[in-house]
Each structure stands twice: as structure tokens, then as C-alpha cells.
Residue frames as a rotation matrix with the C-alpha (Angstrom) as fourth column:
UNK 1
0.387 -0.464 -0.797 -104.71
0.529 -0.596 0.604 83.80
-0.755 -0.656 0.015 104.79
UNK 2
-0.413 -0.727 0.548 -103.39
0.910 -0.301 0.286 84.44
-0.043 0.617 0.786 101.63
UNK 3
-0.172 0.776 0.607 -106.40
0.819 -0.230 0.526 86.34
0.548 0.588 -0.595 100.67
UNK 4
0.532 0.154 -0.832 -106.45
0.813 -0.368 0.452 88.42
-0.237 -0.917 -0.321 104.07
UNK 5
-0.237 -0.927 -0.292 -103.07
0.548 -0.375 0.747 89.59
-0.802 0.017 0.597 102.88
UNK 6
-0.559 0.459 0.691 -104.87
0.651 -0.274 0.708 91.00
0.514 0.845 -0.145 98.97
UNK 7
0.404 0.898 0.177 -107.79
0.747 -0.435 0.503 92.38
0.528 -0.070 -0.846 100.82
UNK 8
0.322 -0.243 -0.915 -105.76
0.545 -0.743 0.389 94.64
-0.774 -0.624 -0.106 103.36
UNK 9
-0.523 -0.298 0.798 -103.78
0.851 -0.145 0.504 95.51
-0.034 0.943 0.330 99.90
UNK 10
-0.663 0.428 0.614 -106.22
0.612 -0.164 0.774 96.72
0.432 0.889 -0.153 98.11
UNK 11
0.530 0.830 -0.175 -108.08
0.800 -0.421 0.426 98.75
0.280 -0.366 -0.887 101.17
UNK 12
0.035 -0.814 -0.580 -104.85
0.460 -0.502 0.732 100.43
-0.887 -0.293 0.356 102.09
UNK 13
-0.792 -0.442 0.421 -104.70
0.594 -0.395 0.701 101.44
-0.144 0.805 0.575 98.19
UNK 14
0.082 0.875 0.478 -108.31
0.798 -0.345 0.494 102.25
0.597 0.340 -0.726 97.53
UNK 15
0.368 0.191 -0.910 -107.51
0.919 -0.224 0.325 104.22
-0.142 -0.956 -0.257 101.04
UNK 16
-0.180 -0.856 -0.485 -104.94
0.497 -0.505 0.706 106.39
-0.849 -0.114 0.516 99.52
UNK 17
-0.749 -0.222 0.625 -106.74
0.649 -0.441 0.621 107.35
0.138 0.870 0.474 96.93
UNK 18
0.111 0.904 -0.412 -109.45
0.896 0.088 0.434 108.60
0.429 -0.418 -0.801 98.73
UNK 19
0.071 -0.667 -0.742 -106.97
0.802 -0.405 0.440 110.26
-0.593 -0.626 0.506 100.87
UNK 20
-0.681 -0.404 0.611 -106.06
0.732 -0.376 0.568 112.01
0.000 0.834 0.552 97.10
UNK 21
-0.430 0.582 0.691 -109.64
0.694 -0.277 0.665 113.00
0.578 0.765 -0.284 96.17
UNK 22
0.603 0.731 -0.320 -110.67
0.779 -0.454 0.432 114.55
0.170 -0.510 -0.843 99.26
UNK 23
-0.365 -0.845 -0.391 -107.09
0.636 -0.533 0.558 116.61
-0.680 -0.045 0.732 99.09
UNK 24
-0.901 -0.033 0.434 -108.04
0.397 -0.471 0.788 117.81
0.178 0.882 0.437 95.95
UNK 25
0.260 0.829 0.495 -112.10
0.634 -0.533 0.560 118.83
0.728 0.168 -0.664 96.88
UNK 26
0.856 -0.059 -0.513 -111.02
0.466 -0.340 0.817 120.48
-0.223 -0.939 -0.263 100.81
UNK 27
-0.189 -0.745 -0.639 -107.37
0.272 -0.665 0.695 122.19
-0.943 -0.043 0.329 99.77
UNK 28
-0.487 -0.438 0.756 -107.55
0.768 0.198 0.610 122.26
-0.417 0.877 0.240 96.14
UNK 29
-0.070 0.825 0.560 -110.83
0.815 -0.276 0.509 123.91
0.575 0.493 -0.654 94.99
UNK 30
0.527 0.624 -0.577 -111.31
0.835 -0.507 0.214 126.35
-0.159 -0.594 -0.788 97.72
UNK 31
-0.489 -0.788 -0.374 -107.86
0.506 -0.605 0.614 128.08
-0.710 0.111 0.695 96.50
UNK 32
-0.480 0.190 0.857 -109.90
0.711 -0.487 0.506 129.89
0.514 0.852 0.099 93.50
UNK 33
0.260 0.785 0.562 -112.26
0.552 -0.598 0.580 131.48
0.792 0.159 -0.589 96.11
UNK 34
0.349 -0.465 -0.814 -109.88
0.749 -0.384 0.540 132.30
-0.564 -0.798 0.214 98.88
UNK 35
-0.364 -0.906 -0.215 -107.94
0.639 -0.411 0.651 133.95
-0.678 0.100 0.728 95.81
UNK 36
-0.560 0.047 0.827 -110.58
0.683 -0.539 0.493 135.64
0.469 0.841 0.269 93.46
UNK 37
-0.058 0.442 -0.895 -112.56
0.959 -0.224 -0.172 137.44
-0.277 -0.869 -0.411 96.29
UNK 38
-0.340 -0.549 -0.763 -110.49
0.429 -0.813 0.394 140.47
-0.837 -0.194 0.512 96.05
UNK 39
-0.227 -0.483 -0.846 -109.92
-0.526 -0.670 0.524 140.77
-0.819 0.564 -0.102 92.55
UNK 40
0.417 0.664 0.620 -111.68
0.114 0.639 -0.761 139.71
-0.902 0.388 0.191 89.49
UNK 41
0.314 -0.328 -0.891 -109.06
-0.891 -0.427 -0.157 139.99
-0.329 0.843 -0.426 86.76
UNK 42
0.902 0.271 -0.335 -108.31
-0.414 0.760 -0.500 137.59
0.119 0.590 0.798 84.40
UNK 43
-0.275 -0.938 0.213 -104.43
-0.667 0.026 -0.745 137.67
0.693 -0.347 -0.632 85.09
UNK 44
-0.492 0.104 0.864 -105.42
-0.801 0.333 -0.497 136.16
-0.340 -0.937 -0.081 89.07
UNK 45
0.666 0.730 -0.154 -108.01
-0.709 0.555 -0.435 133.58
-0.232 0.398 0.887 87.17
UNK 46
0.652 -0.541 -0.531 -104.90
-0.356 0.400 -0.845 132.42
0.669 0.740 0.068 85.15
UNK 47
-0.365 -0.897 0.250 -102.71
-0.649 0.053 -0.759 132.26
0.667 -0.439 -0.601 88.02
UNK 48
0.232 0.697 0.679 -105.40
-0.875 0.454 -0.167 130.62
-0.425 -0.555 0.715 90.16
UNK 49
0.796 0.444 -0.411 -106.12
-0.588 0.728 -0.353 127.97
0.143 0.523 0.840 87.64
UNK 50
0.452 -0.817 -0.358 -101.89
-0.424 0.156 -0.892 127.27
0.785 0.555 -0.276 87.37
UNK 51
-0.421 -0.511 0.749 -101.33
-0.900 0.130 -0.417 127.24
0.116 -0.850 -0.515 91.01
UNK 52
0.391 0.638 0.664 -104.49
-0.748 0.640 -0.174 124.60
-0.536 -0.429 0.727 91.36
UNK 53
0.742 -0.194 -0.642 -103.00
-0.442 0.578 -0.686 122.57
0.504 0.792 0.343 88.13
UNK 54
-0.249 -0.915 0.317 -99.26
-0.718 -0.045 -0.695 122.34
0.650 -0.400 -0.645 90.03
UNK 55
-0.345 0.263 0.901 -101.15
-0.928 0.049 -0.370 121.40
-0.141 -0.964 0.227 92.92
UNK 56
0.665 0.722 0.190 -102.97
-0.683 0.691 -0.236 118.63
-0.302 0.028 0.953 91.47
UNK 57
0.677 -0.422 -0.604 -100.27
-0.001 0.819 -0.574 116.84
0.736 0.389 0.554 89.82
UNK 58
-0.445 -0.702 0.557 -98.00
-0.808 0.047 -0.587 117.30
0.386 -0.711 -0.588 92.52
UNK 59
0.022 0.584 0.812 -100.93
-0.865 0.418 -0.277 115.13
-0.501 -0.696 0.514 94.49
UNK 60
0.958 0.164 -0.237 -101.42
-0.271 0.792 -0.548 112.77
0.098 0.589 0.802 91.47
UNK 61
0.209 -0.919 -0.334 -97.37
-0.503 0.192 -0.843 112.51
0.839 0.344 -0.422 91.34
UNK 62
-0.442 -0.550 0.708 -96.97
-0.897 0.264 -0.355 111.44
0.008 -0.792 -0.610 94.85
UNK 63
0.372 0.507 0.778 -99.99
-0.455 0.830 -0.323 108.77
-0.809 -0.233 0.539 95.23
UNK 64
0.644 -0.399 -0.653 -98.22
-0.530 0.383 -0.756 107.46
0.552 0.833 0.035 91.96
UNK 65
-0.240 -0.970 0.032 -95.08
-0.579 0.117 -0.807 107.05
0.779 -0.212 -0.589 93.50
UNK 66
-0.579 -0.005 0.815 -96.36
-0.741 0.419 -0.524 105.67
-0.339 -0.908 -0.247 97.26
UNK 67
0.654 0.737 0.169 -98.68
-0.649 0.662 -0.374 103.25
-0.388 0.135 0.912 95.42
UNK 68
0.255 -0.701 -0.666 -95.49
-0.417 0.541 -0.730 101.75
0.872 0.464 -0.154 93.24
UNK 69
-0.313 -0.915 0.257 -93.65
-0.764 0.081 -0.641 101.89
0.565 -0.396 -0.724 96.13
UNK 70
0.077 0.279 0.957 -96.28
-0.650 0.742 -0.164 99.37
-0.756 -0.610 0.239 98.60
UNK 71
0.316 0.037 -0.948 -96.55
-0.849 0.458 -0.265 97.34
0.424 0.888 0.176 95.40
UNK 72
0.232 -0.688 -0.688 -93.35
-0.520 0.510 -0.685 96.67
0.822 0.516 -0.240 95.03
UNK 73
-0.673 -0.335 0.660 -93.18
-0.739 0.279 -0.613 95.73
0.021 -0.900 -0.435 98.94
UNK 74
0.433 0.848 0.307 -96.83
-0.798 0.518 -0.306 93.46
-0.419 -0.112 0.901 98.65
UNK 75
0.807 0.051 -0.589 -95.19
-0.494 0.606 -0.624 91.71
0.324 0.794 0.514 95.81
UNK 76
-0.364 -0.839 0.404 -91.27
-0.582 -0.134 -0.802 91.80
0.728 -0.527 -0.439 97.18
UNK 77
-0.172 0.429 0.887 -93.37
-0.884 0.330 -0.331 89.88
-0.435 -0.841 0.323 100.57
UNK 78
0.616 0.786 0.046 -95.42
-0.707 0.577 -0.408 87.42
-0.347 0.219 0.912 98.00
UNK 79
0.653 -0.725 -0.219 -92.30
-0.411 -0.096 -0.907 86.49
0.636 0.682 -0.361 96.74
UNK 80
-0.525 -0.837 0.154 -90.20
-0.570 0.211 -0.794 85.81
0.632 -0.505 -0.588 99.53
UNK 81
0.130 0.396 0.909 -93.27
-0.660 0.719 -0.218 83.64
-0.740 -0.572 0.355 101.35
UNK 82
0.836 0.468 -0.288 -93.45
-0.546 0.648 -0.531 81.77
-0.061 0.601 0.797 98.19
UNK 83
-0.060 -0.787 -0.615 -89.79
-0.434 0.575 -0.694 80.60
0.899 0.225 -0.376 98.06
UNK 84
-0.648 -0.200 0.735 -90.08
-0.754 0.303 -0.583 79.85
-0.106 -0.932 -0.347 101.61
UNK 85
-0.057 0.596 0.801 -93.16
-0.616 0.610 -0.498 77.50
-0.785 -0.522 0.332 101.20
């Protein structure tokens, strides 16, 4: 059972990053060609590029932050079964 408890882990994580990468090919990327259509100055390029950059670490900042955060709860669990037993 322990093991049960690792494997859900580690699909729930593997899950969330997934979650990440497909954020980043379906919202991320398509923002250059929604936004250079129009207008093919370098200015809009630059802003493009900045808006997608923002964007990406926002994404990379959160799945940081929600991955610590089950950790610390997986462990914070492993922990409190282990004094019990």
C-alpha cells in the first residue's frame, strides 16, 4: 500500500506538468500569430516575444509552487502514518 500511495504521487505530478506543457504549446505559442498578422514590425515582435516570456514563467512559477506545496502534504502524510505505526 505504501507504494500505491508513491505511484498516485508521482502521476498526479508528472500530470501537472503535462498540464504545463500543453499550456504553453495551445495558449502560449499561438499568441505570436494571433498578434503579428496585422503588423510586421519589429517593435510588436519584441512585445510579442515579452508578453510570451511573462507568460511562461508565470506558468513555470505556479507548477513550482503547487508541486512544493503537494510535496510538502505527501511527505507531511508519510510522516504522520509513520509515527502512528
Amino acid at each position: 500500500m505504501k507504494f500505491l500511495d508513491l505511484r498516485f504521487f508521482i502521476l498526479f505530478m508528472w500530470g501537472l506538468v503535462m498540464i504545463a506543457c500543453l499550456s504553453f504549446i495551445f495558449i502560449i505559442a499561438p499568441i505570436s500569430k494571433q498578434q503579428q498578422i496585422h503588423q510586421i514590425y519589429s517593435i510588436i515582435v519584441i512585445q510579442t516575444s515579452l508578453i510570451q516570456a511573462i507568460l511562461a514563467v508565470i506558468i513555470v512559477g505556479i507548477l513550482i509552487y503547487m508541486l512544493n506545496k503537494f510535496k510538502k502534504i505527501y511527505l507531511f502524510k508519510k510522516l504522520l502514518d509513520k509515527e502512528k505505526g
